[in-house]
N, C-alpha and C positions, 0 to 999 in steps of 0.2 A: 932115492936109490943110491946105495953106497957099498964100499966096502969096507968099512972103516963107519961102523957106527958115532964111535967114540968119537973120533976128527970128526964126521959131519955134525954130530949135536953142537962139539966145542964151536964149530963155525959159527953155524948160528945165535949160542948164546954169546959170542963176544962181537956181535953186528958186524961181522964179514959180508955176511949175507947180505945184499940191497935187499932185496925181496921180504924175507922178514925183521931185517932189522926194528921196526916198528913195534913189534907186537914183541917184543924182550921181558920180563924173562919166560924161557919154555921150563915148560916139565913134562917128561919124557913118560906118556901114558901109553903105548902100544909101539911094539917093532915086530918086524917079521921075518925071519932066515930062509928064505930061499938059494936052494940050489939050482938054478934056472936058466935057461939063456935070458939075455940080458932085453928081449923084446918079450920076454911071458914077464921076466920082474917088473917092463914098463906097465906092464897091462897093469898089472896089479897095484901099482903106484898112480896110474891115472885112477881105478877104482876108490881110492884111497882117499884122492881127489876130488870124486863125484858130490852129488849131491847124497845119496845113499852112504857114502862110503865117510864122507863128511859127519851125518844124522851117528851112524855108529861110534864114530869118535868122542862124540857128543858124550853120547851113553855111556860108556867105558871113561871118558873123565868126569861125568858124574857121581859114576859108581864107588861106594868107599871100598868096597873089597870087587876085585873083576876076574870073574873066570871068563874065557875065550877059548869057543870052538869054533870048528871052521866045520 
């Protein structure tokens, strides 16, 4: 959860981040712009997290072409 996509990806691929520094480099397979209060974007960022929400991400950086509906 960010406002500044850009700064938080750069975080992480330059291992700012403890968290993931390990797993370097990323590539950037799904974002999402929410206009939201800032407890509906966590929601949505723990789902992101889940294990469903995980299994999706999966899929979508399998995919060589990704369409995404909500």
């Amino acid at each position: 959860m960010t406002e500044s996509l850009e700064e938080r990806f750069e975080r992480h691929q330059s291992g700012r981040e403890r968290t993931t520094k390990a797993y370097r480099p990323f590539k950037l397979i799904f974002s999402e712009a929410l206009d939201v209060e800032r407890k509906v974007a966590r929601k949505r960022e723990k789902y992101w997290k889940s294990g469903i929400g995980k299994e999706k991400l999966r899929q979508l950086r399998d995919q060589k072409y990704i369409t995404f509906t909500k």
